[in-house]
N, C-alpha and C positions, 0 to 999 in steps of 0.2 A: 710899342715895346712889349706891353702884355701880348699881343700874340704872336711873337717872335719866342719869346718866351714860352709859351704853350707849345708851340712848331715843334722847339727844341726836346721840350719835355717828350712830346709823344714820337719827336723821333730816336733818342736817347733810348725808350720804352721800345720801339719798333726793334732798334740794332741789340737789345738784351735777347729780346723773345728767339731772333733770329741767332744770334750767339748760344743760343740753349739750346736752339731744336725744341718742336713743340711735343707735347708728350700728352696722352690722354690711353686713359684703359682701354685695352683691346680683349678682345677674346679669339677663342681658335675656333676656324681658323679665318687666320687675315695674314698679311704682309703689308710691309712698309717700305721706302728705298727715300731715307732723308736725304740733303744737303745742307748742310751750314758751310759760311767760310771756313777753311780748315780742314774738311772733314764729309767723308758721306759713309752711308751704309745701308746695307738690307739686311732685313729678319725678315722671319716668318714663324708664325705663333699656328704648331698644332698641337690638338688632343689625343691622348691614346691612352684609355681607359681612365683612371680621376690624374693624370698627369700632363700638365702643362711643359708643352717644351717651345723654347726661342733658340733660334737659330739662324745662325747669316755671317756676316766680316763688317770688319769694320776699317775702312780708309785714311792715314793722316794725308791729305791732299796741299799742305802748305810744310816750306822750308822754313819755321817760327820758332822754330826749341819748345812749340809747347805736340802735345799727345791727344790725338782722339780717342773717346771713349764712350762706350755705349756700357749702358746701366739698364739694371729690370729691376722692377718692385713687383712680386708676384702679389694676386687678389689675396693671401694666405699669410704673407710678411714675410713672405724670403727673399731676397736681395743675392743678386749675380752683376759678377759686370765684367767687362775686355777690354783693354785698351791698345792703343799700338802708337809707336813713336817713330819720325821718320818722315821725312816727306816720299810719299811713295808707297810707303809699305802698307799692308793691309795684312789682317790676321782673322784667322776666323771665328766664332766663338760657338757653344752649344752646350746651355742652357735646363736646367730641367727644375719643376718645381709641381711635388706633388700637392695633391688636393684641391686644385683649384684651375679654373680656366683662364683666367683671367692676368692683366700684365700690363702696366706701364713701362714702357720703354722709352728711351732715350737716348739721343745722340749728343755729342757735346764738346766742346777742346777744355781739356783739362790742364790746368797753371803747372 
């Protein structure tokens, strides 16, 4: 029973992480090209001169009434995001956040 229990918990914990998209600070330059159920998308993080830019689309891949949506937390504390709603559609987004290289991004379906 207890480790039925556990199973549960760490797969419970498994289908979050994977509902969220995993996010971890990047610097330029790099790219990404997520998938979550619901949802994919590519960026790409360059520099030019002290100015961080993200750049890419973002996809609603499921018919669910809910919206994908990619978010950035710049190294600096600026906050951008895009989203798009639809199964199907994608939208592009482009980003810029001075003084810093640095950016978590993230993919995500939003309620």
């Amino acid at each position: 029973m207890l480790v039925a229990g556990l199973s549960a918990t760490v797969l419970a914990t498994g289908l979050t992480l994977t509902a969220a998209g995993p996010a971890a600070a990047a610097s330029c330059p790099s790219s990404a090209s997520p998938v979550i159920p619901g949802a994919k998308a590519h960026w790409t993080l360059t520099c030019s001169g002290s100015t961080l830019k993200v750049y890419g689309w973002v996809e609603d891949t499921r018919a669910d009434d809910h919206c994908a949506f990619v978010s950035a937390h710049s190294g600096n504390g600026g906050h951008d995001s895009a989203d798009v709603c639809g199964w199907g559609n994608r939208t592009n987004f482009d980003m810029a956040f001075p003084r810093t290289k640095t950016a978590e991004v993230r993919l995500r379906i939003a309620d």
